[in-house]
C-alpha positions, -999 to 999 in steps of 0.1 A, spaced: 0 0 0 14 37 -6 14 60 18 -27 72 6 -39 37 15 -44 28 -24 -29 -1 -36 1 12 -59 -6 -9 -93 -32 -13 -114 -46 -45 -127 -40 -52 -170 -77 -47 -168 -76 -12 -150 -54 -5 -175 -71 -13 -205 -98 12 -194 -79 36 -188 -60 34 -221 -98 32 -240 -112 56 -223 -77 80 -231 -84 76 -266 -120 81 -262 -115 115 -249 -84 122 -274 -109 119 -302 -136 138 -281 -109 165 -280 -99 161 -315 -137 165 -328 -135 200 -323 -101 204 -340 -100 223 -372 -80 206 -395 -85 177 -379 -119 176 -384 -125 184 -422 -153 206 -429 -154 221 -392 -177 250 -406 -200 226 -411 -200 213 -377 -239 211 -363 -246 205 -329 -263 173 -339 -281 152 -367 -270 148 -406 -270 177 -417 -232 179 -402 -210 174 -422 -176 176 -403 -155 146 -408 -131 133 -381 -99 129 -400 -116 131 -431 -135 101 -426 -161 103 -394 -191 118 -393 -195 137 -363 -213 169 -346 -210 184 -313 -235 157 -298 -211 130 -317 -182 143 -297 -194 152 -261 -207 113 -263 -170 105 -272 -158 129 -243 -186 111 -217 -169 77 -230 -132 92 -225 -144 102 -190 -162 74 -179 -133 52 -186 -110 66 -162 -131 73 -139 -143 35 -140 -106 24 -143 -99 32 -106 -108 -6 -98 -112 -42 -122 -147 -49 -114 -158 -12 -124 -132 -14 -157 -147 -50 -168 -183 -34 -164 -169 -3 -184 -153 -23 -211 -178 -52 -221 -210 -25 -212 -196 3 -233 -188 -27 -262 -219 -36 -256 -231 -4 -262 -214 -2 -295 -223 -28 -311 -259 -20 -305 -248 17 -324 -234 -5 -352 -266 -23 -356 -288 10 -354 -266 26 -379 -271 -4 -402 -308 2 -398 -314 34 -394 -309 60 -430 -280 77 -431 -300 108 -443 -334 103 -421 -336 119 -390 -331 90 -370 -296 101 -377 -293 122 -351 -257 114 -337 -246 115 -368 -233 85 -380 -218 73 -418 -206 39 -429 -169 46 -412 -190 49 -379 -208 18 -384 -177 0 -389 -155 14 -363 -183 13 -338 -183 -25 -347 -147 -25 -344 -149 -11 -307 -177 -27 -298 -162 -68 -307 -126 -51 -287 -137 -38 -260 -158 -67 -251 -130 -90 -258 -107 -71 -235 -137 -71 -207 -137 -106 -210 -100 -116 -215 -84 -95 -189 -109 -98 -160 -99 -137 -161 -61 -126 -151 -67 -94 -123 -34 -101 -105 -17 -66 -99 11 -58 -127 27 -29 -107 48 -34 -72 32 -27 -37 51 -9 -12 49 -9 27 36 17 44 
């Protein structure tokens, strides 16, 4: 234990969730870039009808990016032990994949739209979705602390 009582590692798992929920809020943060996000005049608080591209290729908006920010931050917070990160991880997958199906159903031009999302959404929210449940599951097998204890 350190000298604050808190164990001084972090499981693999507690650091898988903190590492996701980095880059969530990295690309949360990024959103709101111009230049990074093509077409940032275009940027609408949600639906459609924005057009802004994260690095050319995601549709987002302002709604599309305070979600990614609310991931980011959820993340770390829920990183602070392995049950919370295993419940952030296979939930937010979970999550995910349920976007990837709605996007797959849902026009990309109706107002069901309203995140927004395109085809590059679809796909990476399938992408996430299939990893983050896979690290959920894989690393809350194996929650023996990586980093060293010391004496207080």
């Amino acid at each position: 234990m350190s000298s604050t009582g808190r164990t001084a590692g972090r499981t693999t798992i507690q650091k898988a969730s903190l590492a996701v929920g980095a880059v969530f809020l990295l690309v949360g943060v990024l959103g709101f870039i111009p230049g990074i996000t093509s077409n940032y005049e275009s940027l609408g608080f949600a639906g459609h009808g924005s057009e802004a591209l994260l690095l050319g290729i995601f549709q987002v908006s302002v709604l599309h990016n305070i979600v990614h920010l609310l991931f980011g931050i959820a993340g770390i917070a829920m990183a602070s032990s392995a049950a919370q990160s295993r419940n952030y991880l296979i939930g937010g997958g979970a999550i995910y994949l349920v976007l990837w199906l709605y996007g797959l159903l849902i026009g990309q031009d109706s107002a069901a739209n309203f995140v927004p999302v395109n085809t590059a959404d679809n796909w990476l929210h399938f992408v996430l979705g299939v990893a983050m449940i896979g690290l959920g599951v894989a690393l809350s097998r194996n929650t023996a602390r990586t980093g060293r204890t010391t004496a207080a």
